[in-house]
C-alpha positions as CSV (number, residue, x, y, z in Angstrom):
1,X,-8.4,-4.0,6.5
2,X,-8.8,-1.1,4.7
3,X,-7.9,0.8,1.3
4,X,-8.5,3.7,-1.1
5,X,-7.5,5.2,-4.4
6,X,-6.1,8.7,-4.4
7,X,-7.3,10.8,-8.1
8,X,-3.9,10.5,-9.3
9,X,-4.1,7.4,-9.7
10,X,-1.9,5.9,-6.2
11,X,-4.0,3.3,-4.4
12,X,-3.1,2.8,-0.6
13,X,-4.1,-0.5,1.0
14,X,-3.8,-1.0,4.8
15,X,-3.8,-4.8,6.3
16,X,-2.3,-7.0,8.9
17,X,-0.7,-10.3,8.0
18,X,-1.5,-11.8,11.3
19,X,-4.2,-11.4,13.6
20,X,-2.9,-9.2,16.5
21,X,0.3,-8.4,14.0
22,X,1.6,-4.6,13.3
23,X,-0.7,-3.0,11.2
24,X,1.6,-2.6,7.2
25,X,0.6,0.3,4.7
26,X,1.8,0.0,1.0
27,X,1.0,2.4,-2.0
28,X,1.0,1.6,-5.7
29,X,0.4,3.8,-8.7
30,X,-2.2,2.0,-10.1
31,X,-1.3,3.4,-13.7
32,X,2.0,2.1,-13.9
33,X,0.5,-1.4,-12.3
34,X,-2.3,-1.4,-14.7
35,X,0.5,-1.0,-17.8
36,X,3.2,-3.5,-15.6
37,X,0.3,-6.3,-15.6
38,X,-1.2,-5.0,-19.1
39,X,-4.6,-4.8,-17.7
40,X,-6.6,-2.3,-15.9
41,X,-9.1,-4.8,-14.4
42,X,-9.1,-4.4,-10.7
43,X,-9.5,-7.3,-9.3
44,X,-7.1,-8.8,-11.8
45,X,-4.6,-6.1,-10.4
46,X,-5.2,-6.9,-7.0
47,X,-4.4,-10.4,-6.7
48,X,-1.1,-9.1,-9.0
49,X,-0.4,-7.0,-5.2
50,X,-1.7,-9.7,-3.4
51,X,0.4,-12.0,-5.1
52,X,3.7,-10.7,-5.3
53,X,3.6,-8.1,-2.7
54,X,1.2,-8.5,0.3
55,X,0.8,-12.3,1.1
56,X,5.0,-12.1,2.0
57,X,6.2,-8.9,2.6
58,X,9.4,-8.0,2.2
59,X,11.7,-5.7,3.5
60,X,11.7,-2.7,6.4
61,X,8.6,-1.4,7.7
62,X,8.9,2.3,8.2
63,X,6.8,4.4,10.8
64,X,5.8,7.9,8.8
65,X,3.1,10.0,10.4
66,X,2.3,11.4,7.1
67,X,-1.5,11.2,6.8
68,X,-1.1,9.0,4.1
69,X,-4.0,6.6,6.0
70,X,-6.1,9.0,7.6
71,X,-10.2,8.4,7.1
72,X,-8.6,4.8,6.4
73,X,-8.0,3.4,10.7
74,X,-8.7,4.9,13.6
75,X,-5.1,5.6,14.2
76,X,-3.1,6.6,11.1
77,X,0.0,7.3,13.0
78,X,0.2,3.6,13.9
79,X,0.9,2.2,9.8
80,X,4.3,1.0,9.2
81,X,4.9,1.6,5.6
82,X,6.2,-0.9,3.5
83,X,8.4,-0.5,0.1
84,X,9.4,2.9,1.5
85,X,13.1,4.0,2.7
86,X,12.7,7.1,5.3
87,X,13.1,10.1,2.8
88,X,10.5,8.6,0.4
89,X,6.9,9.8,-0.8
90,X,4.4,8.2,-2.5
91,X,5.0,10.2,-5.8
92,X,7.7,8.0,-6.3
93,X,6.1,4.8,-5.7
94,X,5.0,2.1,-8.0
């Protein structure tokens, strides 16, 4: 649905896996992915997320109202975060 890259390097990418279905935010440091997969070629990396990550998620899906997606959907607030436990940031994401 929607994604960006922060200039530290996190990307955030916003998608549903079903139509109609709750709308899942997930961050990655796109460093760290880039040295994990041994390339920095982004579409190489995104089918890496894609892959292993998006396609099945896994595990809970947190509400944060953290502006973490604004500019990204009309209604930020409304992202359940993914590969977050509640007292998380994305600073400590990979």
């Amino acid at each position: 649905m929607a994604g960006g890259q922060a200039a530290d390097g996190r990307a955030v990418v916003l998608y549903t896996v079903k139509d109609g279905g709750a709308l899942l935010g997930r961050f990655w440091n796109l460093d760290s992915y880039a040295v994990l997969f041994g390339t920095e070629d982004a579409a190489k990396l995104a089918r890496a997320a894609y892959t292993s990550e998006i396609s099945e998620p896994k595990g809970p899906a947190v509400l944060r109202q953290e502006g973490w997606a604004d500019g990204l959907v009309e209604n930020a607030n409304s992202v359940r975060w993914l590969g977050l436990v509640p007292d998380t940031t994305p600073d400590s994401i990979v």
